[in-house]
C-alpha atoms as one frame of an Amber mdcrd trajectory, in Angstrom:
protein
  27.836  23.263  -9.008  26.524  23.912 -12.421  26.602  20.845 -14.983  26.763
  21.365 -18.734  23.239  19.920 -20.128  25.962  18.684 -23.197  27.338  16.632
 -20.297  24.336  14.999 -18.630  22.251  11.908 -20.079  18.753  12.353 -22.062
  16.542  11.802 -18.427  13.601  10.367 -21.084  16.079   7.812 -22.081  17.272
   6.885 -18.759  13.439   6.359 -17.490  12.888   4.156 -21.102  16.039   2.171
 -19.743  14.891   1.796 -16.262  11.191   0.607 -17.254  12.635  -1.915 -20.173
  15.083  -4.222 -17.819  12.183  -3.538 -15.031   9.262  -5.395 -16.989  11.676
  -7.368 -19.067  10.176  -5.700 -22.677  10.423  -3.385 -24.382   6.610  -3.752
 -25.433   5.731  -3.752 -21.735   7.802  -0.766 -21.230   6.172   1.592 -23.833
   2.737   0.556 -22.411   3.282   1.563 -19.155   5.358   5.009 -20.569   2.484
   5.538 -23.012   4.690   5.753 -25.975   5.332   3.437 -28.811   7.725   0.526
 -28.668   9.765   1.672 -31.713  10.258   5.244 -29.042  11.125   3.072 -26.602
  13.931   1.538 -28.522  15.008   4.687 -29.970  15.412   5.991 -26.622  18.048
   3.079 -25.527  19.594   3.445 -28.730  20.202   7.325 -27.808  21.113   6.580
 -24.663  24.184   3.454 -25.450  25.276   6.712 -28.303  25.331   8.793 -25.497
  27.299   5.983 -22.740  29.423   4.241 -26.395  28.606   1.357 -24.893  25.773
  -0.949 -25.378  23.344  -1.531 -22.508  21.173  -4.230 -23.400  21.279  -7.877
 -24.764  18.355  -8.352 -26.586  17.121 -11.837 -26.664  13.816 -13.810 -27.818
  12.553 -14.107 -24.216  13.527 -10.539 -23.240  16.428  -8.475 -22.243  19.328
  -8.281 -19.945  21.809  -5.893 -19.181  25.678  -5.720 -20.466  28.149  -5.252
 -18.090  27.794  -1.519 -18.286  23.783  -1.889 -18.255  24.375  -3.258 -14.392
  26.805  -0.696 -13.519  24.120   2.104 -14.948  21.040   0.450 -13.085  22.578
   0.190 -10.261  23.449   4.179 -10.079  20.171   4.912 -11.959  17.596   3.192
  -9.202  19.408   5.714  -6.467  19.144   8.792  -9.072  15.591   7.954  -9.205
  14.685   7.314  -6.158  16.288  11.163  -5.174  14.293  12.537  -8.163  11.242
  11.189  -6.648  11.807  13.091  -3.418  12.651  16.273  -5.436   9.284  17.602
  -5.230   8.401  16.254  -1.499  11.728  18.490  -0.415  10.591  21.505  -2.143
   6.590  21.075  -0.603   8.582  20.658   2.609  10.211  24.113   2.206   7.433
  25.709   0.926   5.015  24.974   3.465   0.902  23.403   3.441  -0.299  23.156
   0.498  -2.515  20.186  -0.835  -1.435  16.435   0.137  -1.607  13.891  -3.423
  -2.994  10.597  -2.548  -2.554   8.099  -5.380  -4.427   4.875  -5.056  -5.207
   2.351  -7.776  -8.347   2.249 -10.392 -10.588  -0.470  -7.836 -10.497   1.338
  -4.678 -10.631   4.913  -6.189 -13.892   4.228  -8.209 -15.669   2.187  -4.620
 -14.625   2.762  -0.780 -12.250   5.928  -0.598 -14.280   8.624  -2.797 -16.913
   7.957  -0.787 -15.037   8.648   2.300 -13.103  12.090   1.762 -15.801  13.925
   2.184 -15.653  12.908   6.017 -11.768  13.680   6.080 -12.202  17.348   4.677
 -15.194  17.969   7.028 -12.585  16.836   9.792  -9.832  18.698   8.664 -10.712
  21.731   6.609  -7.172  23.013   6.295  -6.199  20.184   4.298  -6.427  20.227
   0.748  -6.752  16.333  -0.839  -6.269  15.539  -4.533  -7.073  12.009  -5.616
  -5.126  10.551  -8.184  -5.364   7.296 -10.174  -2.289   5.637 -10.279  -2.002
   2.079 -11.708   1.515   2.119 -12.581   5.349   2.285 -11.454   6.445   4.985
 -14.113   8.318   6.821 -12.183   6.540  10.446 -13.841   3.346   8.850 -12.608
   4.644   8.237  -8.990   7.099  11.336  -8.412   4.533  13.356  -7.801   2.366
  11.854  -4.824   2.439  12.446  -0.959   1.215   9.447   0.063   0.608   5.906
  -2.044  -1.804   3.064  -1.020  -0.209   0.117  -2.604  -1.524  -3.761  -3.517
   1.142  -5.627  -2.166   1.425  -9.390  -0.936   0.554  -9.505   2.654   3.234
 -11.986   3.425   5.414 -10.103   5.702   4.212  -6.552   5.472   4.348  -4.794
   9.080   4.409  -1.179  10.077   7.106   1.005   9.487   8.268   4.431  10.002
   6.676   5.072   6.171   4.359   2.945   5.555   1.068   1.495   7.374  -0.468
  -1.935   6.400  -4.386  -2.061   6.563  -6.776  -4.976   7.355  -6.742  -8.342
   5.346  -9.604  -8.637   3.456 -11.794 -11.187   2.151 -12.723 -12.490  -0.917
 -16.084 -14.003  -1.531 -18.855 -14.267  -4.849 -21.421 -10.971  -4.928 -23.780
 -10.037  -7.494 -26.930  -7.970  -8.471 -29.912  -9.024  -6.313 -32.141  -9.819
  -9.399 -30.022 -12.406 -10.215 -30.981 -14.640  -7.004 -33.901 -17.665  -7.950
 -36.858 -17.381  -5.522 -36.560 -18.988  -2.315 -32.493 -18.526  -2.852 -30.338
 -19.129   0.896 -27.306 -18.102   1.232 -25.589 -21.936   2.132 -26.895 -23.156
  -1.112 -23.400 -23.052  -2.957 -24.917 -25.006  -5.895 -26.854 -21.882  -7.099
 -23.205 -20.697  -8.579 -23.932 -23.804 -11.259 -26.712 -21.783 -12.852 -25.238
 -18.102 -12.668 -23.185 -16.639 -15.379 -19.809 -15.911 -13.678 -17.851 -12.928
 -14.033 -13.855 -13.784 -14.078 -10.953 -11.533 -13.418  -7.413 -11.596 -14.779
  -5.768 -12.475 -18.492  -6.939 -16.236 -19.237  -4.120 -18.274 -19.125  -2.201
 -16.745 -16.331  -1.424 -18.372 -12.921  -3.705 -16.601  -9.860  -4.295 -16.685
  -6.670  -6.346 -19.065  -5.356  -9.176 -16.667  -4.220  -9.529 -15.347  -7.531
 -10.098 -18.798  -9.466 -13.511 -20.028  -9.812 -11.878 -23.339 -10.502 -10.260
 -23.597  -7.136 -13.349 -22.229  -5.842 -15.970 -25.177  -7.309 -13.338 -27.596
  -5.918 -13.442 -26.475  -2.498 -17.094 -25.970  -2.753 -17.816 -29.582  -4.164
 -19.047 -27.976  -7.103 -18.790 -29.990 -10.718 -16.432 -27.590 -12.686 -17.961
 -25.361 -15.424 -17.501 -26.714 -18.762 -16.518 -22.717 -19.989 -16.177 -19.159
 -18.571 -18.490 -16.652 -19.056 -17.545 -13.384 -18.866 -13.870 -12.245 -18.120
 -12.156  -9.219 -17.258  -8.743  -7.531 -16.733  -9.464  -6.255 -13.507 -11.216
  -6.523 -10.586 -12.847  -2.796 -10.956 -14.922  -3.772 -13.977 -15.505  -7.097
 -12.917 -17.563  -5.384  -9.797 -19.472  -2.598 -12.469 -20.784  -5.449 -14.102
 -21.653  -7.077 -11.705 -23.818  -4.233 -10.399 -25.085  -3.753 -13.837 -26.702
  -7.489 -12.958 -24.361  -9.191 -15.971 -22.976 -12.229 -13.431 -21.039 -13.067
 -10.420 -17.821 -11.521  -9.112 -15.504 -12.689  -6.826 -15.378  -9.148  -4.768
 -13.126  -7.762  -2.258 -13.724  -6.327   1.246 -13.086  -3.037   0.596 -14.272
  -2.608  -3.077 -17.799  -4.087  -2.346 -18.744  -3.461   1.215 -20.948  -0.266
   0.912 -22.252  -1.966  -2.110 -23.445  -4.838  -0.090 -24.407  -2.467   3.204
 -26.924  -0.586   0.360 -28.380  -3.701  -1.656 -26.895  -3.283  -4.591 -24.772
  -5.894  -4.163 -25.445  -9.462  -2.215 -23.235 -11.852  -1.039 -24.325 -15.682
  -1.917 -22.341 -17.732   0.169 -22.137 -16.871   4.269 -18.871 -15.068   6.147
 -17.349 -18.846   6.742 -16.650 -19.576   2.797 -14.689 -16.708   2.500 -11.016
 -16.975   1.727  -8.457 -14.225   2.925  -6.970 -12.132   0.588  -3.571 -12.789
  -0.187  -2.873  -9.137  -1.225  -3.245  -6.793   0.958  -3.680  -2.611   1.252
  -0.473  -0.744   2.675  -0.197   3.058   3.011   3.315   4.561   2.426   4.599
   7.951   2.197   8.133   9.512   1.306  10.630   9.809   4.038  11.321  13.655
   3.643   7.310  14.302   4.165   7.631  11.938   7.468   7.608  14.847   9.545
   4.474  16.357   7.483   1.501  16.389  10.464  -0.716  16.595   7.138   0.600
  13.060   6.460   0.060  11.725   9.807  -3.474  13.036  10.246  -4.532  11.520
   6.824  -2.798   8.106   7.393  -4.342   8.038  11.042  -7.700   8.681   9.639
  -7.657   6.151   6.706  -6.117   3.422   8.986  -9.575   4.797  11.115 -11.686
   4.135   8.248 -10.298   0.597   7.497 -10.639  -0.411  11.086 -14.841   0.812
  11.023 -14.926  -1.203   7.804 -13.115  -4.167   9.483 -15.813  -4.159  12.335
 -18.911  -3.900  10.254 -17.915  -6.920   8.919 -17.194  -8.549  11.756 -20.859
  -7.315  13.083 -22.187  -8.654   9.752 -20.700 -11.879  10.533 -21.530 -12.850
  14.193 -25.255 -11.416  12.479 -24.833 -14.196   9.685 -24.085 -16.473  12.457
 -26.677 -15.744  14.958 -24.692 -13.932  17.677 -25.917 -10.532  16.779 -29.353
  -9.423  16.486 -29.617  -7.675  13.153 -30.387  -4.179  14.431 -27.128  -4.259
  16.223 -25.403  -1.198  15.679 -21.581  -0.220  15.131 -21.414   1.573  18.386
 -23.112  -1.391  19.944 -20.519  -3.720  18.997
């Protein structure tokens, strides 16, 4: 059945609508669109012409929806949802082609670039494209095979579309010229005298392993009387800390080869570490589940994580004695 295009709703409207009552802003809404606010607002006000009915209440601490706002996000989550899958059906009926991996700013600048040269040298008939993806627009999303998202790890488990990886760890790192003479690794009060390196807008609540606060109180440590250095994310927060500018609180994943090349040093042993409380899971839309391209690639990632996993388990039981150093991952 053919539908008039008089009779259907401005789509750029409806995703405005959907990403305003999703982040509660409209400000927040034409960030993460990559429009202006005033377009954003135009948009809604296009679309209530369109439905003669308002949408939104507008209010000083956000927005909500009307009555007829509910109704129309409740339709407009399955609409998108389909949309999304529009292009995995088509790939599906058009056979192979290339499989779209989006992953987030941290890991695709550190661990997984430096890995897909190993999966294309394993499996030459399939074509990877890497793509940044630090949002939940939905033009930004629609497009990929297969996601790895941040998620809290409370709760995740395997499903048929989606495959948690290991909990990491997160523990202070920084250039090795930044280490006094005679510096070991249990002496936590050398973090009094290094310029730290903070992650996250000041002012906003955290997790625990991400607060230098929380970790000077668990360490014993006198707080600091004022930060440093702070960033918005945890990728930056790492470059400078390679550049030598400070200490980061670094990740498993997003520092390990770092660390494995001397780049990067850790300055407290394996046993101050805290577990992350986000964690890495690999999903992929339900009309590619039958894709073998997706299966290969998700068994080989979840491959990678699990080498990762025992290297640093190996560098561990080495911190602690139980390993000699030349101990290999084979050997383990």
């Amino acid at each position: 059945m053919i539908i008039g295009m008089n009779r259907l709703p401005p789509f750029d409207s409806l995703v405005a609508f959907d990403a305003a009552l999703r982040l509660g802003s409209m400000t927040l809404a034409a960030t993460e669109l990559g429009v202006t606010q005033s377009a954003v607002s135009h948009r809604i006000r296009r679309l209530e012409s369109f439905m003669e009915t308002p949408l939104l209440y507008r209010h000083n601490t956000g927005l909500t929806p009307t009555a007829a706002g509910e109704a129309l996000l409740e339709g407009l989550a399955g609409l998108l949802s389909g949309m999304a899958n529009l292009r995995a059906l088509c790939r599906t009926a058009a056979g192979p082609d290339r499989l779209r991996v989006g992953v987030g700013a941290a890991l695709a600048q550190t661990w997984l670039p430096r890995r897909l040269s190993r999966f294309t040298a394993e499996h030459p008939d399939i074509s990877i494209e890497l793509a940044v993806v630090d949002s939940e627009a939905p033009e930004q999303v629609a497009d990929l095979d297969v996601r790895l998202h941040w998620e809290p790890a409370a709760g995740l488990r395997a499903t048929s579309l989606q495959r948690p990886l290991f909990q990491e760890h997160v523990f202070p790192v920084c250039h090795p010229s930044l280490l006094p003479s005679g510096f070991q690794p249990a002496d936590v009060a050398v973090l009094l005298d290094l310029p730290l390196l903070h992650k996250g807008p000041a002012g906003r609540a955290t997790a625990a392993e991400w607060s230098w606060s929380a970790w000077f109180e668990r360490l014993n440590l006198p707080p600091r009387p004022r930060e440093n250095l702070r960033f918005a994310s945890i990728g930056p927060a790492i470059n400078a800390a390679l550049e030598g500018a400070g200490v980061a609180l670094g990740r498993t994943l997003l520092v390990h080869d770092a660390i494995a090349e001397g780049r990067l040093v850790r300055l407290l042993p394996p046993r101050y570490d805290l577990p992350s409380s986000r964690i890495y899971v690999i999903r992929w839309a339900s009309p590619r589940q039958a894709d073998p391209r997706i299966g290969r690639f998700v068994d080989w990632l979840s491959g990678q994580a699990d080498e990762t996993r025992r290297e640093e388990e190996i560098a561990e039981r080495q911190a602690q004695g139980l390993v000699p150093a030349e101990t290999s991952r084979e050997g383990f």
